[in-house]
N, C-alpha and C positions, 0 to 999 in steps of 0.2 A: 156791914162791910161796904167800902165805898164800890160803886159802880167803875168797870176800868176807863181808860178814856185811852182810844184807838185811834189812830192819825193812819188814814191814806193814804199814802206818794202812788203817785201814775207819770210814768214817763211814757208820752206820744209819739215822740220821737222814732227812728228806724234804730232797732234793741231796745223794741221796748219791754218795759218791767212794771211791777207792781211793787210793791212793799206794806206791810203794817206792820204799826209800831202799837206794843200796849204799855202802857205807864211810860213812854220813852225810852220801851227796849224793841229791839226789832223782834217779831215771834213769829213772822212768815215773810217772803217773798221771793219771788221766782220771775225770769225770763218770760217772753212772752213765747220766743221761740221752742224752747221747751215741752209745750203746751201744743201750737199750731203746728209744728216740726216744720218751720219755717225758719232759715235760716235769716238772721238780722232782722225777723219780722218785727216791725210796728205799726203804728196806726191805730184801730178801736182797740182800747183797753180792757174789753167784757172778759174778754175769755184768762187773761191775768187776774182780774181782780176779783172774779167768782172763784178760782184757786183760794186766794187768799182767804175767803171770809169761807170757805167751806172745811181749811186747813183750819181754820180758829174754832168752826164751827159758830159764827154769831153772821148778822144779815146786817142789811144798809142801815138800818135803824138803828143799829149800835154802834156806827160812827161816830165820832164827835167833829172831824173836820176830815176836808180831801184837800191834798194839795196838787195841780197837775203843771207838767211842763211837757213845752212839745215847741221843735223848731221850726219857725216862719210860721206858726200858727198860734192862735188863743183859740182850742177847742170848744165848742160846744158842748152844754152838760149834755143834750140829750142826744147827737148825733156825729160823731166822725169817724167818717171813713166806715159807717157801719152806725146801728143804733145802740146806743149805750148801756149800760146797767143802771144809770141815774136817770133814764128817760123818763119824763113822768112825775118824777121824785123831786118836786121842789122844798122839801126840808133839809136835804143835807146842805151844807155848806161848804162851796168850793173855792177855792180860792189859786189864783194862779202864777207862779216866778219865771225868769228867764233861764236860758240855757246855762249860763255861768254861772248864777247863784245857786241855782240845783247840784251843779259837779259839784261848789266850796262845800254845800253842805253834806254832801255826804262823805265828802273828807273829814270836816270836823265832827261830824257825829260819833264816826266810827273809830277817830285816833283817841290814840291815850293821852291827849295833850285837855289841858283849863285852857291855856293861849296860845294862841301859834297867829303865826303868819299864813296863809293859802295863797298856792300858785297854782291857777287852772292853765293848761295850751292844749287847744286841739285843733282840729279841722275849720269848724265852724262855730259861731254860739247862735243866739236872737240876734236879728236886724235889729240898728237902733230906734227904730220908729217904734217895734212892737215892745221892746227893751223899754223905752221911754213913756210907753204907754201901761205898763207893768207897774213902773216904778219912778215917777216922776220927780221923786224926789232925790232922784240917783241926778239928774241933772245937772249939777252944781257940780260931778267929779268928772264930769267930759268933758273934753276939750273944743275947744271952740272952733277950730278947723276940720272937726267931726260934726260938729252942729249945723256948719255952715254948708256942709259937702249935698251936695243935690244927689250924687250917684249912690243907688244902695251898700250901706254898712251895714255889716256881722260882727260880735264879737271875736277877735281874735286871740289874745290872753288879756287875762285878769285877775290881777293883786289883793286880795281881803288882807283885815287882820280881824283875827278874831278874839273876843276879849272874854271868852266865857260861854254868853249868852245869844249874841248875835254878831253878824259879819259888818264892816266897814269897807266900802272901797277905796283900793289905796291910789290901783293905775288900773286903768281901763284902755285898751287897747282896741282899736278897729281895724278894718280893710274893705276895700271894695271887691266884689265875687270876681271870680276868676272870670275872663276872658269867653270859656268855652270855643278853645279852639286849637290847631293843629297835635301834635302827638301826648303833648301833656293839660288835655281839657279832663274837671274836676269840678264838679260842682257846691266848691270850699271858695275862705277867702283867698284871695290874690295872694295875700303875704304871710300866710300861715306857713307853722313846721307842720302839724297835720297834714296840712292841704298837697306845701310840698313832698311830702313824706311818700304820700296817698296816690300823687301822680306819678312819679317815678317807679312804684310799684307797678301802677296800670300800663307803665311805659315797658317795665320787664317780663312781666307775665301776661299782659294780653288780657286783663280779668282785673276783676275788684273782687274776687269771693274773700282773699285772706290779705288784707295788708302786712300783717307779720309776718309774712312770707320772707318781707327782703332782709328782715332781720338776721334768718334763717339761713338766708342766701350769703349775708354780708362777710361770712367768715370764708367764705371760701375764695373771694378775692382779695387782687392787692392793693397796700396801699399805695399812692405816692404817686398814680400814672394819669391824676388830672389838677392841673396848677390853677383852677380857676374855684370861686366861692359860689355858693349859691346865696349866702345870706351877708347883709351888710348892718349894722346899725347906723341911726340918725336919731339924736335928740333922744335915745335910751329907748326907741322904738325899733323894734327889727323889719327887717323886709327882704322879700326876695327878690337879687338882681334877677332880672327874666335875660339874662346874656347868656346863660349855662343853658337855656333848652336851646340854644343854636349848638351846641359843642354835639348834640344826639341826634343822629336820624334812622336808627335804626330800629323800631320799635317792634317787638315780638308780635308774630304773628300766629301764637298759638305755644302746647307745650311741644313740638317734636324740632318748630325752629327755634325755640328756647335753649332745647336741649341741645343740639346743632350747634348753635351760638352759647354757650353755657359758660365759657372763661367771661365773653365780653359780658354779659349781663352780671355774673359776679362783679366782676371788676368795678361795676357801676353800682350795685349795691353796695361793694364796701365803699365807695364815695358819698353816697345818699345818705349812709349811715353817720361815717365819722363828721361829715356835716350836719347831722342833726344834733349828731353830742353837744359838737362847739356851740351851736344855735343855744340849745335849753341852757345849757351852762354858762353863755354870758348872760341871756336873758334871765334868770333866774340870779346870776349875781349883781346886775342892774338894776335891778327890784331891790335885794336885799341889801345892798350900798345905802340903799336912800330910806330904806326902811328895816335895819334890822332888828332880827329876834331869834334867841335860840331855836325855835320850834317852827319846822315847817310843813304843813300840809302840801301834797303835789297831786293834782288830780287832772283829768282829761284824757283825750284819748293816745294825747302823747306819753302821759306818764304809763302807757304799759310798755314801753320801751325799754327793757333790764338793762340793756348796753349801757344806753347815755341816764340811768337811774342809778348804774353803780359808778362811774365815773362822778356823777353829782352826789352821789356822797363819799367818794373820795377824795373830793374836791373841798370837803372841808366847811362850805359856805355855810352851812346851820351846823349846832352841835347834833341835833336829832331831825331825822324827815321821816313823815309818815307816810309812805305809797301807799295811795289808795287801791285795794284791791281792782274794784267794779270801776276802774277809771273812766272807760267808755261810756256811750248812753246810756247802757245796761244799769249805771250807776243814778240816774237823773232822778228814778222812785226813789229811791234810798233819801237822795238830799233832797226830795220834797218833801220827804216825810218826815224828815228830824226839820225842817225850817218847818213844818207846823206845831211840831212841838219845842222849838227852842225860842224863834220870835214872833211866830202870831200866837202863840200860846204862851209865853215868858214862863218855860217850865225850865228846871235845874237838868245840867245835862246831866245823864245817868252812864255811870262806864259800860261801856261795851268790853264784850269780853273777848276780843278780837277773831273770834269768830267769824265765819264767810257764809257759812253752808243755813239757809235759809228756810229752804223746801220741806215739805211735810216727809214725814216716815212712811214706809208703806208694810203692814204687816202681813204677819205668815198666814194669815188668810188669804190678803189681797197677792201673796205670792203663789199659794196654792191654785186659786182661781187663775193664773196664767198661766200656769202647765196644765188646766184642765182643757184650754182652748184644742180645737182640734187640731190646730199644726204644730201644736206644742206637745200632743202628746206622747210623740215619740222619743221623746226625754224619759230618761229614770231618773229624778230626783232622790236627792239623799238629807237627810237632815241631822247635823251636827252641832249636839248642844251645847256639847263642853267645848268652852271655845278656847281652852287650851291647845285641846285634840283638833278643833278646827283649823287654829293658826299651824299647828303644826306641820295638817297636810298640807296647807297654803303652802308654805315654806318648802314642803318635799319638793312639791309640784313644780314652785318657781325655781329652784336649785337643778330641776331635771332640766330646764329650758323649757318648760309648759308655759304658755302665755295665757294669765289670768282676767278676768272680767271682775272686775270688783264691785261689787251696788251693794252702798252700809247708807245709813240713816236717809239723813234731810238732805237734798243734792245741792250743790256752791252754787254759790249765784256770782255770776263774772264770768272772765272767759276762759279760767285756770280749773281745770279738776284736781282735786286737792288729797284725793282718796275717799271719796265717798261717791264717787263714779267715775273710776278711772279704769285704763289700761295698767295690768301689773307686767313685769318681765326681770330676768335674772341682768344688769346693766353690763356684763362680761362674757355673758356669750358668744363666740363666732357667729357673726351677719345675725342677729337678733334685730338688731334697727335695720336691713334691708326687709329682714322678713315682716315687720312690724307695718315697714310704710309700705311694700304690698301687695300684702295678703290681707291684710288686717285693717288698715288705714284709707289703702287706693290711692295713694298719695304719693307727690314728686317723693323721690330717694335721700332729695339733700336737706328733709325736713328734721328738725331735732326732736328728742326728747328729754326730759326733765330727770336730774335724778333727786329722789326723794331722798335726805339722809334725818339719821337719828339726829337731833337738835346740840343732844352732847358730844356729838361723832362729829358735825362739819368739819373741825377745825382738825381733824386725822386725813380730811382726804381733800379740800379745798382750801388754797392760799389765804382766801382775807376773813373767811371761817363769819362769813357775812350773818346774819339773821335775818332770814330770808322767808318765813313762814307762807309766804302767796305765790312764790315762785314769779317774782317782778325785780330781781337781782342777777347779773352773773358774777361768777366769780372764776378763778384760775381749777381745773382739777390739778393736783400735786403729781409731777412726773413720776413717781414712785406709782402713783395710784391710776397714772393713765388707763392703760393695759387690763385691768379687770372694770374698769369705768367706759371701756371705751365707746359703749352703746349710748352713752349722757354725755359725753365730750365731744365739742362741736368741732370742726378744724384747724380751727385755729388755738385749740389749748383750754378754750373758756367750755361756763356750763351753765345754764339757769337753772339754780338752786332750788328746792323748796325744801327748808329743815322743819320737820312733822313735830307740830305742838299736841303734846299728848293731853293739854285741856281741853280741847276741840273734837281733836280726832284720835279718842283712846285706841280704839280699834286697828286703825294704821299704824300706829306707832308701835303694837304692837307686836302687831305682823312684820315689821323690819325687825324688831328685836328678835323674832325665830327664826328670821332668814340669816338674821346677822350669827346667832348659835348656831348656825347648819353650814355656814359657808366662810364665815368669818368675811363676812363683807356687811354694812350696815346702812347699805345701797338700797334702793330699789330703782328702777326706771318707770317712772309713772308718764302715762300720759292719758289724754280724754276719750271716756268710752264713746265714740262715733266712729264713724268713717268721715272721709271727706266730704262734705257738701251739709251732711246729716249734724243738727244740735245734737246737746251732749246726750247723753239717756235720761230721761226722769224717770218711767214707771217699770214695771217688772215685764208687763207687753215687751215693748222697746227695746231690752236689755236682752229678752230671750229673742226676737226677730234679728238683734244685732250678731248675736251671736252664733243662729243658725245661717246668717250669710256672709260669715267671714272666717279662718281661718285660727281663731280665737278656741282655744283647750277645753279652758276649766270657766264655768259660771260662779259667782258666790253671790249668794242675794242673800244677805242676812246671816241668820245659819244654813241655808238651801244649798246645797254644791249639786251641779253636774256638769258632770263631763263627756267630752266625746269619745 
């Protein structure tokens, strides 16, 4: 029997990740935050990728290649930011890509598409020097008034097509870094959606811990009450006019003058926002004018945007687009590990089975041993094997307004819980979502959450009945259905969808089917087991600390239930 052959991805990057791939399927990785319980943590990649090879159960020596990417840097095997796992180890073979090719590839790896077009946009990518230095032979696709430019370049969006095997570029895009100065400083490029996306958040909240805040925020403003643009085109390149940071002087100075001022910062969100749609949507039909193709990959950290994701496929421009789940840096392992096995390795891609959830299992031993701990033992544990009888009481519990703790398999990797570490709740309860954000959460009140629905059910209770399996879509909830939905319904009518694929996640899908018997709703309101500030849960420690400080019912770890 052939020996497997195991590809590395490490992203260095801040979100950083690990990944491994065996035969050119993914068969572990995980967050680094995760792990450190360090929110956005990046940096030394040891404590991810010892996860990984301890989750496979094989060591460095059964590698066959590493691939790493990491922004404004080409790491050191043996030392960054900390001392490595390959310290020492000069037999493995590393090898290193930029920021951009790392997002296309883990778009292409993971869609169902042989060929597609890729469109990465985010904040920032590689500088072109280190970009240049990577990939020399990219040279020849940039422009000459980028080559010529003395001041530092970033990548800012970029165009692949993909033919199968390996990526092409088609438009490459740059910027020079922001400014770093008065209310909207960001350490992105100057003319990024990212960048601007990113700063007008830091302008409303006072904070960078959640950029998807203003997403959240956006619906509760109006539109129509500012006449000026923030993005222009020239020559099929985007940019931000810098005329719109004179229209704002008011910049939050925490959450209670947020809250204070809570119309005007709306009101600026839904501007931020409908500005970012128009942005991706002509840039994205700019690209696809001069190069189209039915199939389109959309990755970066702008493609976690559902708003301006479902407007872009409303919009018609590709017959099919694959949103990449992990579009963040979270995602950078991922595409360094399929570009080691797609073009330094010229292996045949292999379909992924659109699955998210990455993380290793944790068994009922390793569950038993965290209620043995001492602050744990004030739990009574119960264990339910018939997981009919299991799903059942799930279903009681959430029907009574019990808010659940759900921890089933391998945990998602990205920034969506998907039901294998999520928040459960009945989505029609009375003040369900005030009690959620907090008691449970510790979070602003105007934050949303997700309703989970059965995959053959969307189209009973949301308008474009999207297929939405990552929860990176919204869509309309149906006026009929508002009223028992109204915990998943955001203000303005919309919802971010996630319709539960029962190849993936049989277990979820299951559990809405007995809630769906019990109540005849075929809802669930999911959202991530954390609080605010805290990554999601990985182990069963975690899951029970989370729960004995919050506000949170019922535990399910497995078959394991306890309640309060």
């Amino acid at each position: 029997m052939a020996k497997p052959i195991y590809i590395l991805g490490t992203g260095l990057s801040h979100n950083g990740s690990a990944v491994l791939l065996k035969d050119g399927r993914v068969c572990v990785g995980i967050e680094k935050e995760r792990l450190s319980r360090k929110k956005h943590d990046g940096g030394n990649d040891t404590l991810a990728i010892q996860y990984c090879l301890d989750a496979e159960g094989i060591g460095l020596e059964d590698l066959t290649l590493v691939v790493q990417c990491a922004n404004f840097d080409i790491p050191n095997r043996d030392n960054f930011k900390g001392e490595r796992i390959f310290s020492g180890n000069e037999k493995i073979k590393i090898v290193d890509i930029s920021h951009h090719l790392a997002h296309a590839y883990s778009a292409v790896g993971t869609s169902p598409f042989s060929e597609c077009n890729v469109m990465v946009i985010d904040g920032c990518g590689s500088p072109l020097d280190q970009f240049l230095e990577l990939h020399p032979e990219q040279k020849e696709y940039i422009s000459g008034e980028f080559l010529s430019e003395v001041r530092m370049l970033c990548e800012k969006d970029s165009f692949y097509h993909f033919d199968g095997q390996k990526l092409t570029s088609l438009v490459k895009d740059f910027s020079t870094m922001s400014d770093h100065s008065g209310n909207f400083s960001l350490p992105t490029t100057q003319h990024s959606i990212g960048g601007f996306y990113a700063s007008v958040s830091n302008y409303v909240f006072g904070d960078m811990d959640d950029v998807g805040k203003l997403m959240g925020l956006a619906p509760y403003g109006k539109s129509g009450l500012y006449d000026f643009e923030a993005f222009e085109f020239q020559s099929g390149n985007l940019f931000v006019n810098e005329d719109w940071k004179k229209q704002f002087d008011n910049p939050s100075k925490g959450y209670d003058y947020f809250k204070e001022h809570f119309d005007y910062y709306a009101n600026i969100a839904r501007w931020a926002q409908e500005q970012v749609e128009k942005a991706v949507l002509q840039c994205i039909h700019n690209r696809l004018e001069k190069f189209p193709h039915p199939n389109l990959c959309y990755t970066g950290g702008v493609a976690l945007n559902a708003v301006a994701n479902a407007k872009l496929q409303d919009s018609g421009v590709a017959q099919e687009i694959y949103f990449e789940p992990a579009a963040g840096d979270n995602g950078l392992a991922l595409g360094c590990a399929y570009y080691g096995w797609l073009e330094y390795m010229q292996m045949p891609k292999i379909p992924h089975d659109g699955s998210t959830c990455f993380g290793k299992s944790y068994s009922e031993v390793e569950i038993d041993a965290a209620f043995r701990k001492e602050e744990n033992k004030k739990y009574i544990p119960k264990r339910i094997t018939d997981e009919e009888k299991l799903l059942h009481y799930c279903a009681e519990k959430l029907k009574e307004g019990k808010t659940i703790a759900w921890f089933q398999s391998g945990s998602e990797f990205g920034p969506r819980a998907l039901g294998r570490r999520s928040i459960l709740a009945h989505p029609g309860i009375e003040r369900m979502k005030d009690h959620i954000n907090l008691d449970i959460k510790f979070r602003e009140d105007f934050r949303p959450f997700a309703p989970a629905v059965l995959k053959s059910k969307v189209g009973d209770y949301f308008e474009s009945a999207r297929y939405s399996p990552y929860m990176i879509l919204v869509d309309r909830t149906r006026a009929i259905h508002q009223q028992e939905l109204k915990n998943v319904t955001h203000e303005d009518g919309s919802a971010r969808v996630q319709t539960v694929e029962e190849s993936w996640n049989p277990r979820f899908a299951k559990l809405i089917e007995a809630f769906y018997k019990q109540t005849g709703i075929a809802v669930l309101l999911n959202t991530s087991l954390n609080k605010k500030g805290m990554p999601i849960v990985e182990t069963p420690e975690e899951a029970l600390y989370l729960f004995g400080i919050t506000d949170l019912d019922v535990l399910v770890m497995e078959n394991t239930v306890v309640e309060k």
